[in-house]
N, C-alpha and C positions, 0 to 999 in steps of 0.2 A: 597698321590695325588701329582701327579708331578706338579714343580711351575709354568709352562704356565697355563697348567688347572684348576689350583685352581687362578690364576691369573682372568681369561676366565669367570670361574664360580662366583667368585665375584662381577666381573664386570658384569655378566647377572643379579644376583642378585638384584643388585641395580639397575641395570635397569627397572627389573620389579615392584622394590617396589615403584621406582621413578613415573613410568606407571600408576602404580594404583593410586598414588595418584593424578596425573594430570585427571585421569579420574574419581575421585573423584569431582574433582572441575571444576563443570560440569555444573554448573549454575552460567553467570556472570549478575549481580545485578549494573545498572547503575542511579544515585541517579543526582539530579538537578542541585546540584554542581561537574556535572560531574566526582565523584570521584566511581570508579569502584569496586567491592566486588566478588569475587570467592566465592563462596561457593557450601558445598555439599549438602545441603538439602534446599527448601525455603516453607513455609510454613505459612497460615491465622490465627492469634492467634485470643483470642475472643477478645478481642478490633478492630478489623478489622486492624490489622499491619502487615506490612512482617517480619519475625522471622527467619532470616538464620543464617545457623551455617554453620562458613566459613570454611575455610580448614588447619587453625589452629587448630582448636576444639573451638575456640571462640565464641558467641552468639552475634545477634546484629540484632534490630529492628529500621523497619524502618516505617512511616506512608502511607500510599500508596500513599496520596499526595504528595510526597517529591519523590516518583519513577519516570523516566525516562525512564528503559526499564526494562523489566528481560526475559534473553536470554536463551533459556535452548537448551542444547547439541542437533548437526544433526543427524539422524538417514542416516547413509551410506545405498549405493544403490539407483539404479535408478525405477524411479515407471514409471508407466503407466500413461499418461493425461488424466484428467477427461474429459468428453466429454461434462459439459456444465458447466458456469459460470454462476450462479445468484441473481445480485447484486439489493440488498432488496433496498426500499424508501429513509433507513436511509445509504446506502451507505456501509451497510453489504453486504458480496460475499460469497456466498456458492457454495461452486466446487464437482462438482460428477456427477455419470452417471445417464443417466435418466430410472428410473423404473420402472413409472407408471404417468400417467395424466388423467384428468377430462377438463371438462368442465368449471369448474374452480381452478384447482388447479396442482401442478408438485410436484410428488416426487421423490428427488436425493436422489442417493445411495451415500451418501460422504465415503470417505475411514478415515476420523479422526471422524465424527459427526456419522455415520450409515444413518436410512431412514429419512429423512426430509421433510414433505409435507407444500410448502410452497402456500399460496393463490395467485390469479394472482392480486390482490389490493394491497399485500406488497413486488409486483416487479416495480424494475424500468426498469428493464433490462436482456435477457436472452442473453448468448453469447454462439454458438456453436462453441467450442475451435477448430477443428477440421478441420473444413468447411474454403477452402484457399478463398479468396475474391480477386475482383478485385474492386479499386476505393478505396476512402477514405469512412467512417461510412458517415451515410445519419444524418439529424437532427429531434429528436425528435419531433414529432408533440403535441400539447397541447392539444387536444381534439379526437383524433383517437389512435391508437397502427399503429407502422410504421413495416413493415415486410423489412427486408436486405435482400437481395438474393446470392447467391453465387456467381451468372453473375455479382453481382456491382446492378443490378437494385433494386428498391423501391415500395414497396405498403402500402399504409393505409386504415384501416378502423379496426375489432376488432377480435383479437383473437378466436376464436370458441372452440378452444381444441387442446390438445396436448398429444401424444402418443408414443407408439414405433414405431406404422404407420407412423407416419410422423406428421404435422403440418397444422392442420384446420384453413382457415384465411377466415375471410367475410370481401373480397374486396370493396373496396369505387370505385376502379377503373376501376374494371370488373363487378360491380352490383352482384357477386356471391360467394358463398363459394366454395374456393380453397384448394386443399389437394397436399403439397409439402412432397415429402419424406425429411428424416431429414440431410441428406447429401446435398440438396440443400437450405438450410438454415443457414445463416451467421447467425444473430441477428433478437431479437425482444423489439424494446421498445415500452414500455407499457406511454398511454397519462397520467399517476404519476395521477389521481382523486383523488386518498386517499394520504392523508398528511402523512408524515416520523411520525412514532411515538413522542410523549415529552420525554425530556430527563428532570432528575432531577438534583437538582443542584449540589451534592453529586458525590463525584470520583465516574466514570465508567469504569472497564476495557475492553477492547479491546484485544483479544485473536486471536493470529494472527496463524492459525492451519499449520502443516507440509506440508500438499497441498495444501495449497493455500487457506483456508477459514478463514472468519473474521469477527469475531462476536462480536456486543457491549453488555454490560450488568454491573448487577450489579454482583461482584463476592462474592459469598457465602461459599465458602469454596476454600480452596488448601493444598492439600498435598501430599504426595509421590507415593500416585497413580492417581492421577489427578486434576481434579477443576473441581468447580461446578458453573454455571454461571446461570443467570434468564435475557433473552434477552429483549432487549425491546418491544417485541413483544410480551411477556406471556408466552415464553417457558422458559422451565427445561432443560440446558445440564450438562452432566456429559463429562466432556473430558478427556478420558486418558492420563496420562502425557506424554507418546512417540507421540501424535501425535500434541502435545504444542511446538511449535518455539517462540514463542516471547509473550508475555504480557506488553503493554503499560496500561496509566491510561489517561484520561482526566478531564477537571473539577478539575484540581487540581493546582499544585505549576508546572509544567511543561504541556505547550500546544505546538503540533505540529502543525505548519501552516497548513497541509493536511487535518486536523481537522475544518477548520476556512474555511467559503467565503469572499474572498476578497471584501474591498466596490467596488475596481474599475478593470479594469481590458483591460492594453492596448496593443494587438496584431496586426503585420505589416510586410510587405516582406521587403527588402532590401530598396526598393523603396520608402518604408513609406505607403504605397498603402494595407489599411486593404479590408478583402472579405466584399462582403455583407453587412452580420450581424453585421458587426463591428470589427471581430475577426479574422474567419479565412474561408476563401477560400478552391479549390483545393489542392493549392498549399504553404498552411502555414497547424500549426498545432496550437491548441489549447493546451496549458499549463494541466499535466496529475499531478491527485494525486495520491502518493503512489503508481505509477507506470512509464512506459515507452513511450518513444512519441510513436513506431508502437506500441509495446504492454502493453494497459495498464491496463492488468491481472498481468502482471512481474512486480517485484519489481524494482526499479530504483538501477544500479549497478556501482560504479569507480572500474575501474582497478581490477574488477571480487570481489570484496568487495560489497557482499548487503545489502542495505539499507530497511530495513520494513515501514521506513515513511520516507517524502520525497514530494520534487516538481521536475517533469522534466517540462521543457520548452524550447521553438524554439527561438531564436531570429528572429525578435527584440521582448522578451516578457515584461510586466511592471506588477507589480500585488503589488495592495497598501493593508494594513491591518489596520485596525480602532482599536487600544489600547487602548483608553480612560483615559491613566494614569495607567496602570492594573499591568506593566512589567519592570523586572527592567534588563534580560538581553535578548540577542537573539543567539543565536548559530545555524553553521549550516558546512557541508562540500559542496565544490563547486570546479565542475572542468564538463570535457565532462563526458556526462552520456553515458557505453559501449555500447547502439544500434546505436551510433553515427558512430560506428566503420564500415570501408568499406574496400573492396578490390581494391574496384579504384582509390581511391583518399582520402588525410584526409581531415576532415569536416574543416569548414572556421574557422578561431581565434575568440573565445569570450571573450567579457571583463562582470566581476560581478561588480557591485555598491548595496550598499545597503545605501538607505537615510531613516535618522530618523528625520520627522517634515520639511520636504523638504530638508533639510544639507547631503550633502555625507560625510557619516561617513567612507565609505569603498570602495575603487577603486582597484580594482588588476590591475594585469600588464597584457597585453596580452595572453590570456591563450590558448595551443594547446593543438592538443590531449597528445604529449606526455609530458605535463605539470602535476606534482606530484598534487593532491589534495592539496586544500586551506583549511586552518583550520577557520572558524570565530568565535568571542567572543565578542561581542559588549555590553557596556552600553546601556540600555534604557532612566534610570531615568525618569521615567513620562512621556513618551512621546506619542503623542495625535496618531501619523501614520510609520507605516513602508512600506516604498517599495523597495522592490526586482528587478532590474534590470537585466536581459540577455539581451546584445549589442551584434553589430556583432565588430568587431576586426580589425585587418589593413587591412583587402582583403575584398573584396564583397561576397556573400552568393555564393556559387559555388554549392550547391542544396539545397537537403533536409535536410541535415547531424548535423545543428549547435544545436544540442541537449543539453544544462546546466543542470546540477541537481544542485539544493540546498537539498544535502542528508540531512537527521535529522534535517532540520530546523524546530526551537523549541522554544518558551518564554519563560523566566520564570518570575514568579511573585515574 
């Protein structure tokens, strides 16, 4: 073999062996003390631990409460949008097309879960992904179900049924029952009567699916061909491991703020000048969990890096967290969150603060868009309150744009 080619040939060689083995280590494994694990297999022993075998050949278990994330490798390719989001009492999101409806009940065809019939008492929320909208979301009513419209307009009063025909609504406002094809239907939320299921006190995993769905439960099993999870709703799934993006745990040694309701929570335009409700108006937005200010089905993204949990917020936003002594650190990434991004002009400068017990522990400097991410790492030590600060920066708010994320903002105990 002549020496270029055998040169050539060696060098492809080891490329592919190298190949393999990066595609090997295909599950990274993120633990409370932020310290990272590749591995190729991860796996629920009967003690209820995680049991990876990394990409040494080495073993190493870990307690699920002691886990932070576990990531498992993207499936290339672009898919098709589900044509409806919906996000259960307890703040679960099932995404898929719609394949059947009742009178009282919807079943999505999810492309990671299969048929899913979910009741209209364990929705908060139905979002028709599809349907463009004019105006900002209308506000939930406590005692009716609110219908969005595609025009931007609103009606209330209660659900009737839902189909591939379209959407039966008994109007509060027209005295009758109305039948919308499903193209003219943004959203529907439901007046929440029935309480979010209990959760127990015991780690819960969060299974955050490849399109977009997000299911709490207890985890009963996982292995190399999927996880088995018991939702908090009564149900059985079995989820294939290709269609698994991410596995968080709650209730444990690491809590995600997005997890948590604030005790307090203070939203303002420029001006100081909050809407209405206290919050937000027209022309502010309301602080978005584990998602984006327009969209907050997407995940919240820096510099095309996505985040699975997460706060996005507008300035000027304030949001305090009641600790009781429970935490001993806080972690979190912070910089503009990418729907901030325009072609007209960049968003206003935001500054982050984070006070613990009223004290600024943490001030950046001036943050723009094209400001690299801030990494944070704060002591807690016992501390009774955490607040999160999004400010506006040296210029006045010059629109809608001044979008913050606090990516992976996280406690630990």
């Amino acid at each position: 073999m002549p020496r270029p080619f055998r040169a050539f040939a060696c060098a492809l060689l080891l490329a592919l062996v190298t190949a393999r083995a990066v595609a090997r280590a295909d599950v990274q494994v993120l633990d409370v003390r932020n310290k990272s694990y590749a591995a190729r297999t991860v796996a629920l022993d009967a003690e209820g631990r995680l049991a990876l075998t990394l990409v040494d050949g080495s073993a190493v278990r870990i307690p699920c409460d002691e886990v932070a994330e576990i990531a498992f490798p993207r499936t290339p390719g672009s898919r098709k949008p589900a044509q409806l989001a919906a996000i259960l009492t307890n703040r679960d999101l099932l995404s898929g097309d719609l394949a059947a409806g009742t009178k009282s009940s919807v079943t999505l065809k999810s492309p990671d879960l299969g048929l899913l019939e979910v009741r209209f008492e364990q929705l908060a929320q139905l979002t028709f992904t599809g349907t463009r909208t004019a105006g900002n979301p209308p506000e939930p009513h406590a005692d009716e179900d609110c219908l969005w419209r595609a025009s931007g307009d609103t009606d209330v009063g209660v659900l009737a049924a839902i189909d591939t025909e379209g959407v039966r609504f008994q109007s509060s406002l027209f005295k009758k029952e109305v039948l919308l094809p499903l193209s003219e239907v943004a959203a529907i939320y439901f007046s929440q009567l029935a309480p979010a299921p209990a959760e127990p006190d015991s780690p819960l995993a969060i299974v955050e699916c490849a399109r977009g769905s997000r299911i709490t439960g207890k985890l009963t099993a996982l292995r190399e061909t999927g996880a088995t999870l018991e939702t908090l709703y009564g149900n059985l799934l079995n989820i294939p491991l290709g269609a698994i993006a991410s596995i968080f745990f709650k209730n444990g040694r690491c809590v995600y703020l997005s997890d948590l309701e604030p005790a307090r929570v203070v939203e303002h335009d420029y001006h100081g000048l909050p809407g209405p409700d206290g919050a937000a108006d027209g022309s502010l937005f309301h602080y978005v969990r584990d998602g984006g200010i327009y969209d907050p089905l997407r995940h919240p993204a820096i510099k095309g890096k996505e985040y699975r949990k997460g706060l996005t917020t507008h300035a000027y936003c304030d949001l305090t967290y009641a600790l009781d002594g429970k935490f001993k650190r806080f972690l979190a990434t912070v910089a503009f969150e990418d729907q901030a991004a325009s072609a007209d002009t960049a968003p206003s400068p935001l500054i982050f603060r984070v006070l613990v017990d009223g004290k600024a522990v943490f001030t950046s400097d001036v943050v723009r868009w094209e400001t690299p991410p801030l990494e944070i790492d704060l002591p807690l030590g016992g501390a009774r309150d955490l607040r999160l600060v999004c400010d506006f920066g040296s210029s006045f708010d010059v629109g809608v744009r001044s979008h913050g994320a606090w990516a992976g903002a996280r406690l630990i105990r």
